[in-house]
N, C-alpha and C positions, 0 to 999 in steps of 0.2 A: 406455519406462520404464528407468532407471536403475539399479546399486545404486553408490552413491559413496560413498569410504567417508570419513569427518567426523572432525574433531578435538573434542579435550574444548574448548567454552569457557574461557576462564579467569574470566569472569562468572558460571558455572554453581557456583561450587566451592561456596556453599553449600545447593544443591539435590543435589548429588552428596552431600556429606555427611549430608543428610536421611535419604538412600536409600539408603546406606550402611549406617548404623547402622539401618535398617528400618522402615515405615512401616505402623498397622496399617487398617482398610478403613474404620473410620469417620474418619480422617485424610484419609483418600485423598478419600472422597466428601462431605467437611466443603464447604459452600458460603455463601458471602456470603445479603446480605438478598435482593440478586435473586435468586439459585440459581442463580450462577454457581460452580465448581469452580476448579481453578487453572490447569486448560489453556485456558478459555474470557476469563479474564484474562490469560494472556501471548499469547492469538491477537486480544484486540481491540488489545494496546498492540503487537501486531508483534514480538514477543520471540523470536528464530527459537531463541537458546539455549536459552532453557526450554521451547518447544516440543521440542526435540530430546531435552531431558533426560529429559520426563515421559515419552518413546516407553518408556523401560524401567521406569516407577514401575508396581507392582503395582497391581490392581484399579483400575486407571484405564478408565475407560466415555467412551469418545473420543462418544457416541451422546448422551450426558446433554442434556436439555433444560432449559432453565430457568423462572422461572416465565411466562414468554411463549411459550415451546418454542422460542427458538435454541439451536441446536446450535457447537458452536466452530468447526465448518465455515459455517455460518452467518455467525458474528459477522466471522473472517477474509475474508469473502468481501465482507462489506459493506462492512467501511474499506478493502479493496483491498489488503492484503498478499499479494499471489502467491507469493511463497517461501513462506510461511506455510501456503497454501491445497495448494501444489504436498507440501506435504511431508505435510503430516496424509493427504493424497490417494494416494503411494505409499508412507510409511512405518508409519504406522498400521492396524492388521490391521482387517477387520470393520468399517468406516466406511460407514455409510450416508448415500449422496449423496439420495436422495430422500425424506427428512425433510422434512417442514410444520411449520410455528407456528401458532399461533392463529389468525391473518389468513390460511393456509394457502401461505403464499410458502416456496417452497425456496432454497434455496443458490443456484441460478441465476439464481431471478426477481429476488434480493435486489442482484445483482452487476450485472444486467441496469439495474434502475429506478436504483441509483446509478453507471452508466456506467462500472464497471470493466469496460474490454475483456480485460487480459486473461486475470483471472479468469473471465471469461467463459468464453476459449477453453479455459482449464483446465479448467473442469468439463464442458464439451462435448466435447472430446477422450479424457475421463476415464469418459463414458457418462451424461453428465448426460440426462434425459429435457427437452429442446426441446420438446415440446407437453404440457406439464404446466401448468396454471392453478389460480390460484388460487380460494381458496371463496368468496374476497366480490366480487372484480369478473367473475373466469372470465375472465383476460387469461393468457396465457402470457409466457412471458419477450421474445419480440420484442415483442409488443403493450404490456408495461411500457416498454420500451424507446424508442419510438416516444411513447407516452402522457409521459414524462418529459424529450421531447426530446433523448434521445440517440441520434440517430443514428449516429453512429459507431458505436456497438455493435450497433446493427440493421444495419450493412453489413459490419461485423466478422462478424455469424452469419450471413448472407447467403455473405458468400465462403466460410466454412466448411462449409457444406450444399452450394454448387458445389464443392469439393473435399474430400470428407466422410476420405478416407482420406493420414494420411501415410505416402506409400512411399520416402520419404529414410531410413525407421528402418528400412528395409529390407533385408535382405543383396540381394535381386535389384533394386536403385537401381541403374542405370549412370549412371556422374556426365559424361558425355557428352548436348551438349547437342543436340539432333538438329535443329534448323535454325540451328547455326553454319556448314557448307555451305555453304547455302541462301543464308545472310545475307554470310557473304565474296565467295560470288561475282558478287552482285548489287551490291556495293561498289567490287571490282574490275575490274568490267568498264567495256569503253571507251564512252562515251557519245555520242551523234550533238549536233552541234552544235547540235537545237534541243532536246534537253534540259537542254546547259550554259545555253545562254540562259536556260529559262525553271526553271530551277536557281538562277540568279543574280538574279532576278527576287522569287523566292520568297523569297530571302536577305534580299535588299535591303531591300523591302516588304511580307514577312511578319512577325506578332506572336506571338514567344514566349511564350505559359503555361505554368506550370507543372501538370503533370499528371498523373497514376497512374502508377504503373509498369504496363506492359506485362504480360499475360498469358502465359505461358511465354515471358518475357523473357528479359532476359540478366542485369537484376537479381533477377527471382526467380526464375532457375537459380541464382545466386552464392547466394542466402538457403539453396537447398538445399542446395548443395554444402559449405557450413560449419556447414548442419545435420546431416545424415547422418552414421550409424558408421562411415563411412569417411572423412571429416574426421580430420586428426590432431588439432585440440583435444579431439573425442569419444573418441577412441580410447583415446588416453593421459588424459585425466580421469576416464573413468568404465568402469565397468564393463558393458556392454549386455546383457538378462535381456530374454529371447525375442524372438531377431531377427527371426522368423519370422512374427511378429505383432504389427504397428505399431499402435499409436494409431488410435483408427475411431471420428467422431461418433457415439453412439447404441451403443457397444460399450462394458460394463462392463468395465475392468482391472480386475484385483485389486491389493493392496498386495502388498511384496516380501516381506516376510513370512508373508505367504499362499502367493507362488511358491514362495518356500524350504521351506516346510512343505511344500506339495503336491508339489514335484517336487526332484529333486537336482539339483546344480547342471551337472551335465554333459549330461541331457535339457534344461536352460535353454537352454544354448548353443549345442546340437548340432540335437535334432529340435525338430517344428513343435508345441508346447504352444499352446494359446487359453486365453485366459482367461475363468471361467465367469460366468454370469450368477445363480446362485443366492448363497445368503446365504452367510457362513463363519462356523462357529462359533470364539468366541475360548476357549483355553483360560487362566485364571490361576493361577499358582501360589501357594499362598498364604505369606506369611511374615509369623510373628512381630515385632511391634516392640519395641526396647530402648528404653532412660531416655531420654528426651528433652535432646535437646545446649541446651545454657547456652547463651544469647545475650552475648557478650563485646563491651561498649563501651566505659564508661566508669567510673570505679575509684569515683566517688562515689556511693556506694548508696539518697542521698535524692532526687536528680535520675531516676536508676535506676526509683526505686519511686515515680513520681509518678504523679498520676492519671489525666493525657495518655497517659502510656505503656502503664499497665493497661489500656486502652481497650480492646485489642485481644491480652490476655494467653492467648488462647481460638487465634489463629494464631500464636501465638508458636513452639509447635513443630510448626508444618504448612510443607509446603514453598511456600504462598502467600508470594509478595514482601509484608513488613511494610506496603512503598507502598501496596498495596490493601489491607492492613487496614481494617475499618469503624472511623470516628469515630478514622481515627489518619494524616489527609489531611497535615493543619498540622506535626505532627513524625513524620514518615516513622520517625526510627530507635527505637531501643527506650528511649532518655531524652532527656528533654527539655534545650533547650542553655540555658546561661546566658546571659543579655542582661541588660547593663551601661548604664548611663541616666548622660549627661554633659550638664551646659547649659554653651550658647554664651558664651565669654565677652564678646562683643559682643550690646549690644541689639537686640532685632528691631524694624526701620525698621517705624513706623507707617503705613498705608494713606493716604494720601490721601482725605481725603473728596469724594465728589464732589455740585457744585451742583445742587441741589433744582430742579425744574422746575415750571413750572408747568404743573395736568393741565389747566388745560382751556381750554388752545393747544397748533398744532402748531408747533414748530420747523421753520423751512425747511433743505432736505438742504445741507449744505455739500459743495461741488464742489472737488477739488483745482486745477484749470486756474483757476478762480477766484482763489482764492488765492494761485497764482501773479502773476497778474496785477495784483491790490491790492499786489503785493510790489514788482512792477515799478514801478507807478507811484509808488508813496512814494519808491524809490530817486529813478525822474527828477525828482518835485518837492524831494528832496534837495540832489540834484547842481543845481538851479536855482538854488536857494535860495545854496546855495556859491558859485556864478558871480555872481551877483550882490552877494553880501558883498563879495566883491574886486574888485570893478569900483568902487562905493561906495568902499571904503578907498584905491582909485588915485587917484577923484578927489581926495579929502579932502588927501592928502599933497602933489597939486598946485597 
């Protein structure tokens, strides 16, 4: 886990100004006809800004379910936005990954049945529970997996339970690869003559496929070695918060916000902190909200106040995007646009009617090579036809 530290959007400026001038809790928790909120709409359309923004709107309940019980970790998990999933997962305090719906599917089994691998691996690195099933079939996440035909992701969690722990986030990783040795000197050594032979044997008429990478390979040593805190891209992009305790299938992290609360930032860095497995309580602050900001479009106040645009006069000062408004799909902004109606100064060419058939015969299938062929021949009874005019007209003149 991470803390990296982000820039303001410049897409976000009118969520910042929402939260600015203050939002008050029935704002916050105001939801659509599903009971959806507004973090659960920028996590199904992928909106990584206004997920990032709502991390500091008050009285925001990252946990809300709707009227089916998805959660926004839910909804993210099923279209497959990993940045999405990857951030509500460490930046968001008090998230709970082991939430049910209705159908009793969590966050993982959802990720699992639509083949996002690797949201998958996010929530299973993250302390997803892997043998959690649901209430109506009592399939777990690989057995959805499997049952939807996604293999790839049942050999995705598969590798991940043969390697349940990442020790590249490790400070005690040595980025040395312990059978490169091993592997140069079996390279460089000198060969007896009937290994060149049947070396060159193998060459000749042996069939390359392509196939896995190698198991403590050389390419998945390099995977580690540009993964790891001692990577310079890691080093210098992010800031690393408890080296001491990497990422573990079936190990609850908490969010960085949680770290920061719980510990100072020099026990982050320095000693061995774990992260705990009990719940954390979210503390919020509460604040007051001011007059509601004026939406600014357009200077003509009858277009302004039409009845497309009142649709949705109820979100107007919420920090939902207008786009999701209900019954305000067709004109997204807050007035409706004028549309200008011009006719063609040319006629519209009439249709062709086509010949009436008779129902009760079939038509035989007309063949292109057919047709060809009637074409050829009229040509040469043409051209006969020609030869023979002139032939006639030589005699006549003789």
């Amino acid at each position: 886990m991470t803390h990296t530290p982000t820039k303001t959007p410049r897409d976000n400026l009118s969520l910042r100004a929402v939260l600015e001038r203050g939002v008050t809790k029935e704002e916050v928790m105001e939801v659509n006809i599903n009971g959806w909120n507004g973090l659960m709409v920028a996590c199904c359309k992928g909106f990584l800004d206004i997920v990032h923004g709502l991390h500091s709107c008050p009285f925001m309940n990252v946990n809300h379910q709707d009227n089916e019980g998805n959660t926004a970790l839910m909804i993210a998990s099923q279209a497959g936005h990993v940045s999405t999933v990857m951030y509500l997962l460490n930046y968001y305090a008090g998230i709970d990954i082991e939430l049910k719906d209705c159908r009793g599917f969590t966050a993982l089994i959802k990720a699992a049945m639509t083949g996002r691998d690797d949201v998958m691996a996010a929530l299973v690195m993250a302390g997803a529970d892997i043998h959690a099933v649901d209430s109506t079939k009592g399939k777990c996440a690989r057995d959805w997996a499997l049952k939807t035909g996604h293999y790839e992701t049942a050999f995705r969690l598969r590798r991940l339970n043969l390697r349940p722990k990442a020790e590249q986030f490790c400070e005690t990783f040595v980025p040395e690869w312990p059978e490169l040795k091993e592997k140069v000197a079996k390279a460089t050594a000198e060969k007896t003559p009937r290994e060149k032979i049947s070396q060159r044997i193998k060459d000749t008429f042996g069939f390359k496929f392509p196939r896995d990478p190698q198991d403590n390979g050389a390419l998945d040593h390099m995977v580690r070695i540009t993964t790891s805190i001692r990577s310079p891209l890691i080093s210098t992009g992010c800031h690393p918060l408890c080296p001491t305790s990497p990422p573990e299938v079936g190990k609850r992290r908490l969010a960085v916000p949680d770290l920061l609360k719980k510990h100072s930032d020099k026990d982050l860095e320095e000693s061995s902190v774990c992260h705990s497995n009990g719940s954390v309580s979210h503390m919020i602050p509460s604040i007051h909200s001011a007059e509601s900001i004026t939406a600014k479009c357009c200077v003509n106040t009858e277009r302004r106040g039409s009845i497309l645009s009142l649709a949705s006069t109820k979100v107007a000062s919420t920090f939902i995007p207008r786009s999701m408004a209900r019954r305000n799909s067709v004109f997204p902004s807050s007035c409706v646009p004028e549309i200008s109606l011009s006719r063609p100064s040319n006629a519209t060419p009439k249709k062709e009617k086509k010949k009436k058939r008779d129902k009760g015969f079939l038509e035989p299938p007309k063949w292109r090579y057919k047709e060809i062929r009637e074409e050829k021949k009229k040509e040469k009874k043409k051209s006969e036809e020609e030869s023979k005019k002139r032939e006639n007209s030589k005699r006549d003149k003789k």
